[in-house]
C-alpha positions as CSV (number, residue, x, y, z in Angstrom):
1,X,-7.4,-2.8,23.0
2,X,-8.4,-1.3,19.8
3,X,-10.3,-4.1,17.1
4,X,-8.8,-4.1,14.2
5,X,-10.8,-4.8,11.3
6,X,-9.7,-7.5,8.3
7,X,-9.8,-6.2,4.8
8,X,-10.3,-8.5,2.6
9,X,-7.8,-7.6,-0.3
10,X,-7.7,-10.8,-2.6
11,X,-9.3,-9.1,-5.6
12,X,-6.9,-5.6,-5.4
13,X,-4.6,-4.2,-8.3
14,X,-1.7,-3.9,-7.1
15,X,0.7,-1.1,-8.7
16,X,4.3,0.0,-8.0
17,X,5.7,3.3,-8.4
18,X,6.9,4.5,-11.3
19,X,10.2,5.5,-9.6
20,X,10.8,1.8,-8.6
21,X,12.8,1.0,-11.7
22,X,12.7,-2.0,-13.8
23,X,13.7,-4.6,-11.7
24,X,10.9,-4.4,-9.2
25,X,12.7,-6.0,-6.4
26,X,12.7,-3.2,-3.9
27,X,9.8,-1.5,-3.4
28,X,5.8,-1.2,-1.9
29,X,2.8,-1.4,-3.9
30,X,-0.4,0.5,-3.6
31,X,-4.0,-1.1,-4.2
32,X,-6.5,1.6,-6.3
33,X,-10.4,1.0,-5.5
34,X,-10.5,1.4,-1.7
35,X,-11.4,5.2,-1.6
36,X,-11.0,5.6,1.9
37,X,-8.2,3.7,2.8
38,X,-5.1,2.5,0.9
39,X,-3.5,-0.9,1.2
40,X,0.0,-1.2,1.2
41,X,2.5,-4.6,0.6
42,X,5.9,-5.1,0.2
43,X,6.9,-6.4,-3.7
44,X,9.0,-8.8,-2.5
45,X,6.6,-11.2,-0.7
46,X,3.4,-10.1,-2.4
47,X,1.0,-12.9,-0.6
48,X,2.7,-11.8,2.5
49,X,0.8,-9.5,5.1
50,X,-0.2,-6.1,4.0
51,X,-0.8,-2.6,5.9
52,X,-4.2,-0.4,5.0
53,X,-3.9,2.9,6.1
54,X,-6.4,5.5,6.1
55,X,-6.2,7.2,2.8
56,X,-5.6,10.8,4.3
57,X,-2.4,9.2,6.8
58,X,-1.1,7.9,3.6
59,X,-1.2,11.6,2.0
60,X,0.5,12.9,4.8
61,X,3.2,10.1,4.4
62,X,3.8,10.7,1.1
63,X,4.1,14.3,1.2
64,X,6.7,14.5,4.5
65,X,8.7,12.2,2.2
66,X,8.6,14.0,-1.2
67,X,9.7,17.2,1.3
């Protein structure tokens, strides 16, 4: 069993994309300052949990989708 650490992520600024529209209601956020890893929430339930992933998995992520 892998230990997982806990990041503590009250202090992060949270931004959606800028494709997300103006209501706001559907969509993740993105936490800047963790240079190594990025931290991911839904919008919806922002003090709900969040996901960190390592910042080059994210990359990856992102560019399967924009393909």
């Amino acid at each position: 069993m892998r230990n997982i650490p806990d990041y503590d992520l009250s202090t992060a600024t949270w931004h959606k994309s800028s494709y997300s529209g103006g209501g706001g209601d559907n969509c993740l956020e993105v936490a800047d300052g963790h240079p190594a890893l990025v931290p991911v929430r839904d919008s919806k339930n922002p003090h709900g949990p969040k996901l960190v992933f390592r910042a080059s998995a994210w990359s990856a992520f992102v560019k399967a989708v924009r393909n």
